[in-house]
LOMAR-428653 format. One record per residue (C-alpha): residue number from 1; z, x, y. Coordinates in steps of 0.25 Angstrom, whole numbers. Example, Ala and Ser with C-alpha at 12.3 -4.5 7.8 and 13.67 -1.06 7.14 Angstrom:
// LOMAR-428653
+------+-------+-------+-------+
: resi :     z :     x :     y :
+------+-------+-------+-------+
:    1 :    31 :    49 :   -18 :
:    2 :    29 :    55 :    -4 :
+------+-------+-------+-------+
//
This chain:
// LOMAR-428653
+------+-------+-------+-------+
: resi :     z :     x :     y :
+------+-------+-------+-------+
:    1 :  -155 :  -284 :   -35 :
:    2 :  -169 :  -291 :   -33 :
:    3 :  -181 :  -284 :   -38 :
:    4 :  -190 :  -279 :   -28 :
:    5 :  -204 :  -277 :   -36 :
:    6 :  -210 :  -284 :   -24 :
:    7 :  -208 :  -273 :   -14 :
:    8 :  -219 :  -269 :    -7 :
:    9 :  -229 :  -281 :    -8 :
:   10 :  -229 :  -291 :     4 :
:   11 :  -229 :  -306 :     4 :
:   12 :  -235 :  -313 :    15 :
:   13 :  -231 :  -328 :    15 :
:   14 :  -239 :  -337 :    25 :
:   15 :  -232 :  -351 :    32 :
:   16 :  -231 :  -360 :    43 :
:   17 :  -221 :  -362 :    51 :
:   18 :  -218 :  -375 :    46 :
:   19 :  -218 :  -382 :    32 :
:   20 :  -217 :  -371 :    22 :
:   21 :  -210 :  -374 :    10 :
:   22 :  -196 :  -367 :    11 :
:   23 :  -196 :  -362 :    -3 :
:   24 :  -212 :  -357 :    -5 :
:   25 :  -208 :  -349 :     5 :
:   26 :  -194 :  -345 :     5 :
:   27 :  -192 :  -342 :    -9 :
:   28 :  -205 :  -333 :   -11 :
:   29 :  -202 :  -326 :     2 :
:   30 :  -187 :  -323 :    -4 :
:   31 :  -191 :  -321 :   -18 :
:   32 :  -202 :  -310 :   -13 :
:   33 :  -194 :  -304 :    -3 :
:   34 :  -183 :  -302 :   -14 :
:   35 :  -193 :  -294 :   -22 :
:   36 :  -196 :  -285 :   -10 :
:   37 :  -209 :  -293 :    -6 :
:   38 :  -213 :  -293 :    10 :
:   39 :  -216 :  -307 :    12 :
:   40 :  -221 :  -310 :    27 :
:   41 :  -221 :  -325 :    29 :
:   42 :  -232 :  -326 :    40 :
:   43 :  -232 :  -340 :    48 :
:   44 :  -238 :  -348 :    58 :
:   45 :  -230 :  -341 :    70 :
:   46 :  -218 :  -333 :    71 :
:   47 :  -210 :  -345 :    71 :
:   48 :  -200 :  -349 :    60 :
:   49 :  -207 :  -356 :    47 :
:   50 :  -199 :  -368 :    43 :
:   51 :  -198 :  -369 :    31 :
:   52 :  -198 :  -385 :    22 :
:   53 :  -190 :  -390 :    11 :
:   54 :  -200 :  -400 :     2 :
:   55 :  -210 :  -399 :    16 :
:   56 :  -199 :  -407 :    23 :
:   57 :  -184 :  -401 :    23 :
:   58 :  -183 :  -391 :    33 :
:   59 :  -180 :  -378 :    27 :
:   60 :  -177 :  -362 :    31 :
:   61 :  -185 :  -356 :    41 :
:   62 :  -191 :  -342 :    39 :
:   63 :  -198 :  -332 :    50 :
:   64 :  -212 :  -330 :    49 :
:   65 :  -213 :  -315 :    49 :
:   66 :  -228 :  -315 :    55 :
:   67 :  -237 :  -326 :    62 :
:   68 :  -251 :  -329 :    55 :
:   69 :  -257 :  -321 :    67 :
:   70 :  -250 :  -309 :    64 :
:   71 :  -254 :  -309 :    50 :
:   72 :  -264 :  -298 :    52 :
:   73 :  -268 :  -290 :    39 :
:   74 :  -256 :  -286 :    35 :
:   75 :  -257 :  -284 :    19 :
:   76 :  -249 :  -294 :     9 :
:   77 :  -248 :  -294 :    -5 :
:   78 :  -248 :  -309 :    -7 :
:   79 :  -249 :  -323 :     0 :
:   80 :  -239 :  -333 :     0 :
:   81 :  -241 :  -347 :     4 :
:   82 :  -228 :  -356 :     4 :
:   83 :  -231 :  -371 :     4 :
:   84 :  -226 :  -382 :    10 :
:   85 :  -235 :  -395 :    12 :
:   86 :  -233 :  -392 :    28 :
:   87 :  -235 :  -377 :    28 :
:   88 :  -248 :  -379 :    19 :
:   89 :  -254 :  -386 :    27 :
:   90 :  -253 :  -378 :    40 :
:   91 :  -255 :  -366 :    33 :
:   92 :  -268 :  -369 :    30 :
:   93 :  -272 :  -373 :    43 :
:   94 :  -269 :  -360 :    49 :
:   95 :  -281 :  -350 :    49 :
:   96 :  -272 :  -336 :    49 :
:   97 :  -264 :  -342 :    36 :
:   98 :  -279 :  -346 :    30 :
:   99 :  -285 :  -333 :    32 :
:  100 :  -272 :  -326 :    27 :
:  101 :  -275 :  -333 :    15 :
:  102 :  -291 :  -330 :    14 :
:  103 :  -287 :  -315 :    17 :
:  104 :  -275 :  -315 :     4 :
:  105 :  -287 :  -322 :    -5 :
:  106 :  -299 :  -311 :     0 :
:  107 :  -290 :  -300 :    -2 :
:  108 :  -287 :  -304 :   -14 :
:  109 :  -271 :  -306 :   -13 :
:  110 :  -262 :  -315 :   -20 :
:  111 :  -260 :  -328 :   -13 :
:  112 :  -245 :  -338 :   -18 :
:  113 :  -246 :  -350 :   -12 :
:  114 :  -236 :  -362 :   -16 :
:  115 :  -236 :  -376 :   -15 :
:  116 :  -246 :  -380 :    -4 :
:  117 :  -249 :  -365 :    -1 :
:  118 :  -261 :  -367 :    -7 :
:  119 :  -266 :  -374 :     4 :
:  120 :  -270 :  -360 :    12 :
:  121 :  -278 :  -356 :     0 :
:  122 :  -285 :  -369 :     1 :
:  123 :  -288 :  -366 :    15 :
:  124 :  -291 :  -351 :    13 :
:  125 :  -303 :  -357 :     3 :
:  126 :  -297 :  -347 :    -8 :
:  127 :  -293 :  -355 :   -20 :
:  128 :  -308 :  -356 :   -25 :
:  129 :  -305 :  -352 :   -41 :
:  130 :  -292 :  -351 :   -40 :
:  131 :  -282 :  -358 :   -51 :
:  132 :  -267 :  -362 :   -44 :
:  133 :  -256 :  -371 :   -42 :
:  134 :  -250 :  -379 :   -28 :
:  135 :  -243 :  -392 :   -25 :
:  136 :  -250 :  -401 :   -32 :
:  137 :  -254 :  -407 :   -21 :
:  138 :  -264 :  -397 :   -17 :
:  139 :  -272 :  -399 :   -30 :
:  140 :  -284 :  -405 :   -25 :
:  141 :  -284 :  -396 :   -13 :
:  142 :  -285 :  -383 :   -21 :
:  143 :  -295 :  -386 :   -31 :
:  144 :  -305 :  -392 :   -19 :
:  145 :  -301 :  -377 :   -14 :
:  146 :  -309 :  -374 :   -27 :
:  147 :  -298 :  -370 :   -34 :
:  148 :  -301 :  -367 :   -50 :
:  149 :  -289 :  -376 :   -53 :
:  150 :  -273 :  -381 :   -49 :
:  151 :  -262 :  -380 :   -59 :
:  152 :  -250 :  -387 :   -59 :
:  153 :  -240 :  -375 :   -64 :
:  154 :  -229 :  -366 :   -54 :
:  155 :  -237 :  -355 :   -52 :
:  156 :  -251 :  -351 :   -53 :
:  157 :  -257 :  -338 :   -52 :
:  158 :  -273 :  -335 :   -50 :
:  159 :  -282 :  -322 :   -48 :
:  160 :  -296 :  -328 :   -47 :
:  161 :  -300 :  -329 :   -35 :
:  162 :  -301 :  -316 :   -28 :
:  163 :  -284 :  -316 :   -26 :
:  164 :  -271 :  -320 :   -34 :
:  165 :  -266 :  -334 :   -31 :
:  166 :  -250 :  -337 :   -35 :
:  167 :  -248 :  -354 :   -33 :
:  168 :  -236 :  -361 :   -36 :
:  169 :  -235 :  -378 :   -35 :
:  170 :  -222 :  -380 :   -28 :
:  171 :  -207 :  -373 :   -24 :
:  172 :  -203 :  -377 :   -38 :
:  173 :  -213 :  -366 :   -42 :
:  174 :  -209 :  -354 :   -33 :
:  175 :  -201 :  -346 :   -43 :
:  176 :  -214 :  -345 :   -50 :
:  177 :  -222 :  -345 :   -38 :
:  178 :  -214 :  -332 :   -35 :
:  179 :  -214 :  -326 :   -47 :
:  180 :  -228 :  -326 :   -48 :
:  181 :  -230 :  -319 :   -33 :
:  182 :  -219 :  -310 :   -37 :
:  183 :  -229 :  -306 :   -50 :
:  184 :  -243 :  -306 :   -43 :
:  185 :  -236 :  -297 :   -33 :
:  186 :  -229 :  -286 :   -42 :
:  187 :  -241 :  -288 :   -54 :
:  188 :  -232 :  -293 :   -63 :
+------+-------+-------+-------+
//
């Protein structure tokens, strides 16, 4: 029987429609349902997200369960940004995902992002002082963000900063990636 420790905290996830990486989000979506999180994947539109494989293999399709416009202020314990080269990049151009992400960081809670996730956070202007990791790749961009500094390791957590930040470099990093998320949010 799976442990539920996570029952009662909620997990909203933030997409496109297009591009995410199947596994930085399907395998945090499952692992923290199974723990009895609520995780709402909000999205572009209603419309179903699809998923890639290695930002070119097609993968599963999942159902939005909210639009960015619809967000209103519903509260969430934590907020996770899947990466995904094409997903990263139109995440950060939309202005409801951009304020979603200032409002987490003001309100002082946690932020996991993943991969390219980081690139909201870039965009949110909220990753001055903080210490994480990304795909490399994203090096340059988060330390002109004004980040303190980039580690290359599978997870990296940090608290300066006014809010909690959980980053992981790649999928081959999501058992960590969960684990620390599953930690931040039962304080253990």
């Amino acid at each position: 029987m799976t442990e539920r420790r996570l029952e009662g905290r909620s997990v909203l996830a933030l997409v496109t429609n297009y591009g995410v990486e199947q596994d930085e989000l399907l395998v945090p979506l499952g692992q923290l349902r199974d723990g009895g999180a609520d995780v709402t994947v909000a999205a572009v539109s209603t419309d179903p997200v699809q998923t890639l494989q290695g930002d070119k293999d097609p993968g599963e399709s999942v159902d939005p369960d909210v639009p960015f416009e619809a967000l209103g202020a519903a509260p969430h314990d934590l907020l996770l940004l899947p990466g995904g080269t094409l997903n990263a990049d139109q995440l950060r151009l939309q202005t409801a995902a951009v304020d979603t992400v200032k409002a987490f960081a003001a309100s002082g809670r946690p932020v996991a992002a993943i991969c390219h996730g980081p690139w909201a956070l870039v965009e949110a202007d909220v990753l001055r002082g903080k210490t994480l990791t990304s795909y490399p790749s994203l090096r340059t961009d988060v330390t002109n963000a004004g980040a303190k500094a980039w580690l290359d390791e599978p997870v990296v957590g940090d608290r300066a900063g006014g809010y909690p930040l959980i980053t992981s470099r790649t999928p081959k990093d999501l058992d960590a990636f969960v684990t620390a998320i599953r930690e931040h949010l039962t304080g253990s």
